[in-house]
C-alpha positions in Angstrom: 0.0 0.0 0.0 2.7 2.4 0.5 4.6 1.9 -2.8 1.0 2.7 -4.4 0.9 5.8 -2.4 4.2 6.9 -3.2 3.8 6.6 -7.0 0.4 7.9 -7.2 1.6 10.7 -5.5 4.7 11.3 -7.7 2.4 11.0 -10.9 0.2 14.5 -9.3 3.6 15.8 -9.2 4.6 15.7 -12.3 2.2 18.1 -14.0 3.8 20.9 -11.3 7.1 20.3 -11.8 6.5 20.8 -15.3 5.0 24.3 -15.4 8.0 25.1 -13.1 10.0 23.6 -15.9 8.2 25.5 -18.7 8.5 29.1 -16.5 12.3 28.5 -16.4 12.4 27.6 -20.1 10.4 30.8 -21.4 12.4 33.2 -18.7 16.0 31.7 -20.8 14.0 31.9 -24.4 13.2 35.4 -23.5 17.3 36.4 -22.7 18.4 35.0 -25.8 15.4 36.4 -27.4 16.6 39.7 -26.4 20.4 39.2 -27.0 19.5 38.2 -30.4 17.6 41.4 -31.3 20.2 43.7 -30.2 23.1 41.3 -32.3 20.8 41.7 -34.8 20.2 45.5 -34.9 24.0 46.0 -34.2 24.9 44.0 -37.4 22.7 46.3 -39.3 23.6 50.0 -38.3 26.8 50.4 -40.0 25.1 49.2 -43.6 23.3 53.0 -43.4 26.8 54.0 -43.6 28.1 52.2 -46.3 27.7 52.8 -50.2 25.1 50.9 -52.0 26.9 47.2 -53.0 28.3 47.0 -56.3 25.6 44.1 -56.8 22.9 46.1 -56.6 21.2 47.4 -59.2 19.7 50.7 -60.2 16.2 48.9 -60.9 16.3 47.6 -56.7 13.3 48.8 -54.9 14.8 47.7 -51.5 18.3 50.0 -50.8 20.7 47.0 -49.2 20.8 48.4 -46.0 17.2 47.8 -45.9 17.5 44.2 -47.3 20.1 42.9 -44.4 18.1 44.7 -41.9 14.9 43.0 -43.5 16.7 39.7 -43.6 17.6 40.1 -39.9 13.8 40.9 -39.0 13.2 37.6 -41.3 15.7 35.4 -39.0 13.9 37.0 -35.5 10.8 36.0 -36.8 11.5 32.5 -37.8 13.0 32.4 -34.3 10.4 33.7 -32.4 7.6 31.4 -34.3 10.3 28.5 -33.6 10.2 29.4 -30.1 6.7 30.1 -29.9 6.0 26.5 -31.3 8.0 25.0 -28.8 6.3 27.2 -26.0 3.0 25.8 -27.5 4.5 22.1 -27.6 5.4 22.1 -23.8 2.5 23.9 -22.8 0.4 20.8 -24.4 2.1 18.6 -22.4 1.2 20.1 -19.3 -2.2 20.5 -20.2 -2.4 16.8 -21.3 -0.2 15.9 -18.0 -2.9 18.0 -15.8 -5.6 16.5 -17.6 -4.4 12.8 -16.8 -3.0 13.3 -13.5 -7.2 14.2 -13.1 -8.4 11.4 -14.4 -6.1 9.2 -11.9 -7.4 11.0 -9.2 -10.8 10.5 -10.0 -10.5 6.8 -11.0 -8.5 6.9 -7.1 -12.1 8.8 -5.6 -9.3 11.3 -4.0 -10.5 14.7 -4.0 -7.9 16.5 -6.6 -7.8 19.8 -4.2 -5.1 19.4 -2.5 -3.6 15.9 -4.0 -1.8 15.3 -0.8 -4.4 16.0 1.7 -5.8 12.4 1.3 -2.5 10.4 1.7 -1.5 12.6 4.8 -4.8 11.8 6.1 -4.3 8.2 6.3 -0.7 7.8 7.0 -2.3 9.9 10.2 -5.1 8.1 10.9 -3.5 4.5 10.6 -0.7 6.1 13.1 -3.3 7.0 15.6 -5.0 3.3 15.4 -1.4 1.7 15.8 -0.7 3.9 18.7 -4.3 3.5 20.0 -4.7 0.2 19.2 -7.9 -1.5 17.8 -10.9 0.3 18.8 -13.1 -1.2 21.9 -16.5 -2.2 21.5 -19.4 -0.5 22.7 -20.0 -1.7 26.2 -23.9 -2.5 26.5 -25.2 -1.9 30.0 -26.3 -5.2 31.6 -29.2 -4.3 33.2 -29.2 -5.5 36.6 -31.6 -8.4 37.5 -34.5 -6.8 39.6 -34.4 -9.0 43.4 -38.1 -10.0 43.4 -40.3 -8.0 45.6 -40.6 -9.5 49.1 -43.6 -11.2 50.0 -45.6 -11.0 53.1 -48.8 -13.4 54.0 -48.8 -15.7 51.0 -49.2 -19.1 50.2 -48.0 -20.3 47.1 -49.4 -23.7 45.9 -47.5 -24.7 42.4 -47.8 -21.3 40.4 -50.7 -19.4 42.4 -49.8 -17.3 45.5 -52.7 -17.2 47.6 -53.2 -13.9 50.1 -54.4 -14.8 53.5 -55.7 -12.9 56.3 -56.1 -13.3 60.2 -59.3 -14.8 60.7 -58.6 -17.0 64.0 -62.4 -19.2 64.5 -64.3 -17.3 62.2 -67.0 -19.4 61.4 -66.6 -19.3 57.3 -63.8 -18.6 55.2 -62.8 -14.9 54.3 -64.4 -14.3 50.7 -61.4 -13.5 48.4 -58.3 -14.6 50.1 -57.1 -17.2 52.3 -57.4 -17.0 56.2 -55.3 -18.4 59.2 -58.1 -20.1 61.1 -56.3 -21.6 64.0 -52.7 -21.5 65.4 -49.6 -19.7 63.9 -49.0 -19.0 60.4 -44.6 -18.0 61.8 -42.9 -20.0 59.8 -39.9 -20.0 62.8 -42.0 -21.0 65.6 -42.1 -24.5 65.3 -46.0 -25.4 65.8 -49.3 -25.9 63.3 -50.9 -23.4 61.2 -54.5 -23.7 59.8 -55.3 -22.1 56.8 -58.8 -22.0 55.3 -60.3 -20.9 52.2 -62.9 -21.5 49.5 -63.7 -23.7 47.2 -64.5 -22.4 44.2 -62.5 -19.8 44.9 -58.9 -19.0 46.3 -57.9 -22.4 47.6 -59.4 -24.7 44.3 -55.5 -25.1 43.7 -55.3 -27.6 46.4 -57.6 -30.1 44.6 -53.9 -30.7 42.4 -52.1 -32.0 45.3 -50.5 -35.2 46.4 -48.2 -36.8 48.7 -44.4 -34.6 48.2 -46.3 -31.7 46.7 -44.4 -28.5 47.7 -46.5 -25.2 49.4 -44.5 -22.4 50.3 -45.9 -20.2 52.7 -44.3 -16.0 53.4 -45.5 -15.2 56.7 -46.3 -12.1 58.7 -42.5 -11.1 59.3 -41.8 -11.8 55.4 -40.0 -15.2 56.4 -40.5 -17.9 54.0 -40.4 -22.0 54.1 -41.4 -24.7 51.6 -43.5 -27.5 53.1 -44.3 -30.9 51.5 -47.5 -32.4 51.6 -47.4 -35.7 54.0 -51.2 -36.0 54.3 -54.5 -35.6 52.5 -58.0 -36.6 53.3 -61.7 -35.8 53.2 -64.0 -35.6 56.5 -67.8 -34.4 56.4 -68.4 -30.8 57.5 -69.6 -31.9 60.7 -66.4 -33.1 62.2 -65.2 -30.9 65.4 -61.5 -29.8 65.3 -60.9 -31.7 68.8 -61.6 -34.6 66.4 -59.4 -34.0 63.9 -56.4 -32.9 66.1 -55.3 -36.0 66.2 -54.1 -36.6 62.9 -53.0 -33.1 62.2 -51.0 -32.4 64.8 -47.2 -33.4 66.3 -45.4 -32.8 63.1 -43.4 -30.0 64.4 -43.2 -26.6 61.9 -45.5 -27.7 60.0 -49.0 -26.8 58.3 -52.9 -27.7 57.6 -55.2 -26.2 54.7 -58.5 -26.9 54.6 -60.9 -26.9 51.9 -65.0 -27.5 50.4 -65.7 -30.4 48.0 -68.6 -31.8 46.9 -70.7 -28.6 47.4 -69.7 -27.8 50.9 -70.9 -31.6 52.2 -67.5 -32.3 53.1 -63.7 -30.7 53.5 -60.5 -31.6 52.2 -57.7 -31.8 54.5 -53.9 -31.3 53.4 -51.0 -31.6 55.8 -47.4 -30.4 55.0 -44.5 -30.2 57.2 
């Protein structure tokens, strides 16, 4: 790429170094241009003086003096059209040498005005990237993963989180969300919490569960603990909680959830601990 460079650029040169050329020639044409005129007029002043030549006749139009300094003006001319031809010669080959140095700078797309501009430009520019080395890639922001929002009185059974509310002995379930019927809903304490809730309604996700089924349950202080389901059964809606007791209780931390079947006729009892 460099030796490319270095001859395009002497080829754009070429066309100024030879108008510099043609200045100098035309300045040293002019000097013996002049010297030639004065020669010339010196070789013809002392013919004024001299007596007509013995071969000139009486019948001659043109006295001799006349004729050398005629033939002198003859010899300028003849050298001034020789050196105007050669003026008009060189000249040519600038013009053709401008003309062509364009058309290699437009087959090149560099812009002809100046003709160096565009190699300076990228001897300077690949400098810069050598000394800067390759240019780094955009960094893209990572956006940070958002913590998910903490949870306080929820039950989550599979993929449905379940609000519930305090609603110690109520007689019926709270109408939208879940309720802690009877014990503790901590999840630290180590003792039973029973949940209620309706069915249709908040708590129809527990009719999916079976024995190792997980239930994760946020309570009030925004603690959380995954239970598995050890239990399930179904007693008529007439059964006292003294007589189910028994086989709810003395698993340690652990959990009840109780829901209507069958129209209300009858709960359904899940254990997890």
């Amino acid at each position: 790429m460099k030796a490319s460079a270095h001859t395009s650029t002497a080829r754009r040169d070429d066309p100024a170094r030879a108008a510099h050329s043609l200045d100098a020639v035309k300045s040293v044409l002019g000097f013996l241009l002049a010297m030639f005129l004065m020669i010339g007029t010196a070789c013809t002043v002392p013919a004024f003086a001299d007596e007509p030549s013995a071969h000139a006749t009486e019948t001659s139009l043109v006295p001799p003096a006349v004729a050398v300094a005629g033939s002198a003006h003859d010899g300028v001319s003849t050298f001034i059209d020789t050196i105007e031809a050669v003026i008009d010669s060189d000249a040519s080959k600038v013009y053709a040498a401008q003309a062509q140095a364009q058309i290699e700078l437009a087959q090149e797309g560099a812009d002809p005005a100046p003709a160096q501009a565009p190699v300076v430009n990228e001897l300077e520019d690949r400098t810069l990237r050598a000394a800067n080395g390759p240019a780094a890639e955009p960094q893209t922001a990572t956006p940070a993963s958002a913590e998910p929002a903490q949870l306080f009185n929820v039950i989550k059974v599979g993929e449905t989180e379940v609000p519930y509310v305090d609603s110690q002995l109520t007689a019926t379930a709270p109408d939208s969300t879940a309720g802690i019927w009877w014990g503790s809903d901590s999840t630290t304490d180590g003792r039973l919490g029973y949940f209620i809730g309706h069915n249709p309604g908040v708590f129809t996700c527990l009719l999916g569960l079976s024995a190792g089924s997980p239930i994760t349950v946020w309570d009030s202080d925004g603690n959380d603990l995954t239970y598995h389901v050890i239990d399930l059964f179904d007693i008529p809606n007439t059964t006292t909680l003294e007589q189910l007791q028994g086989r709810i209780s003395g698993h340690g931390e652990s959990i009840a959830l109780q829901t209507c079947i069958q129209g209300g006729a009858y709960y359904r009892i899940i254990v997890a601990a």
